[in-house]
C-alpha positions in Angstrom: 76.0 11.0 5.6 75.4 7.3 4.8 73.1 6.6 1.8 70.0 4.8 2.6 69.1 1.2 0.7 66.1 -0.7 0.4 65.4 -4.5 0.8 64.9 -4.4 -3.1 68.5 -2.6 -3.4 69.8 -6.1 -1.3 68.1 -8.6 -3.6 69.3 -6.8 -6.5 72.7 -6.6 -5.1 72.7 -10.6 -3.8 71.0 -11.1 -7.8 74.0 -9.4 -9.2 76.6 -11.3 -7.3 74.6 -14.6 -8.4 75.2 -13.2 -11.9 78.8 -13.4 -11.5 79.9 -9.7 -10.2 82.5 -9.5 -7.5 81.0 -8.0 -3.7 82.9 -4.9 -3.7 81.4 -4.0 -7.3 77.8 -4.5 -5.8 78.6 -2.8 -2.6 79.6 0.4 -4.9 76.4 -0.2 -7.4 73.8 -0.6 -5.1 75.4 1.1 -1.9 74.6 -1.9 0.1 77.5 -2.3 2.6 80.0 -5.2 1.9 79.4 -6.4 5.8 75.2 -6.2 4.9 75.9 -8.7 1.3 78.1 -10.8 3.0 75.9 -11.6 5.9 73.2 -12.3 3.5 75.1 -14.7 1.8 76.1 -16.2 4.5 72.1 -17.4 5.3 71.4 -14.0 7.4 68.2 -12.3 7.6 66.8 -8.7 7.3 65.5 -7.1 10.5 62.1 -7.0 10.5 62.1 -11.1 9.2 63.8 -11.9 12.2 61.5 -9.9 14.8 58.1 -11.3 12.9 58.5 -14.3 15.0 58.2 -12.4 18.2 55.1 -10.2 16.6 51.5 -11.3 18.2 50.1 -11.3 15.1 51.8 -12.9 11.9 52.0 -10.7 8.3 48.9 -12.2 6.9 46.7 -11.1 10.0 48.6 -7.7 10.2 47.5 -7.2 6.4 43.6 -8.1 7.6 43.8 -5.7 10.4 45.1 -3.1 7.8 42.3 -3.4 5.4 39.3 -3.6 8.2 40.9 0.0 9.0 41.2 1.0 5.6 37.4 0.1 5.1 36.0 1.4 8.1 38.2 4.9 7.0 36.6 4.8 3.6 33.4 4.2 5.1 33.9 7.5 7.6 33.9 5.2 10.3 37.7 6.2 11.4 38.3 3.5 14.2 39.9 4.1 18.3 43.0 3.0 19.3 40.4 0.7 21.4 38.4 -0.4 18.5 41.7 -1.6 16.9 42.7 -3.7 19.8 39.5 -5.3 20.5 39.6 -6.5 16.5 43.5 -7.6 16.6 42.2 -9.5 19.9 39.5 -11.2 18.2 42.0 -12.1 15.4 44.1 -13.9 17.8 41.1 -15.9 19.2 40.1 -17.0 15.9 43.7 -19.0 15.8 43.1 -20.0 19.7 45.6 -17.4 21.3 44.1 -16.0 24.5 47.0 -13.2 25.1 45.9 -9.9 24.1 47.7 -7.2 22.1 49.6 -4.7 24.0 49.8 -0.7 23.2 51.8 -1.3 19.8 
C-alpha cells in the first residue's frame, strides 16, 4: 500500500533538495515520489492550486463562508444547505459576479 504525503512533506522535501541533498535521498526521506519532486521543480503545481482558478469563490471568500457557518453553529443557529447558498451567492455579488453557486 502506497504511503500517503502531505503538501508540507513536498515543501520539506523541495527545502531539502535546495539544501543540497540528491532527489532519490528525499524521495526515500519524505516518501514523496521522484516523478511528484521533479515536477515541482520543474514549476508544477499541487492539485487543488491548479483547480482554485475554476472555483466560484476564491480561498479568502471560502474562509468567510467558513466562519459565518462556524458562528451561526456556535450560536445554535446550524444553517441549510439553502441558507449556505443564498450567503456564498451574496458573496459573489459583493465582487459583481451574477452566476450563482451550484450544489457543491
Amino acid at each position: 500500500m502506497k504511503r500517503q504525503y502531505t503538501e508540507a512533506d513536498i515543501a520539506q522535501a523541495l527545502e531539502a533538495i535546495a539544501n543540497g541533498i540528491f532527489v532519490q535521498k528525499a524521495e526515500r526521506d519524505y516518501g514523496v515520489p521522484r516523478s511528484t519532486l521533479r515536477g515541482r521543480l520543474a514549476g508544477a503545481v499541487s492539485h487543488k492550486q491548479a483547480l482554485e482558478l475554476q472555483q466560484k469563490l476564491s480561498k479568502v471568500q471560502e474562509e468567510h463562508l467558513t466562519k459565518w457557518v462556524l458562528t451561526q453553529e456556535s450560536l445554535g443557529l446550524c444553517p441549510t444547505h439553502t441558507q449556505i447558498q443564498v450567503f456564498a451567492n451574496c458573496i459573489l455579488k459583493q465582487r459583481g459576479d451574477n452566476s450563482i453557486v451550484g450544489k457543491r
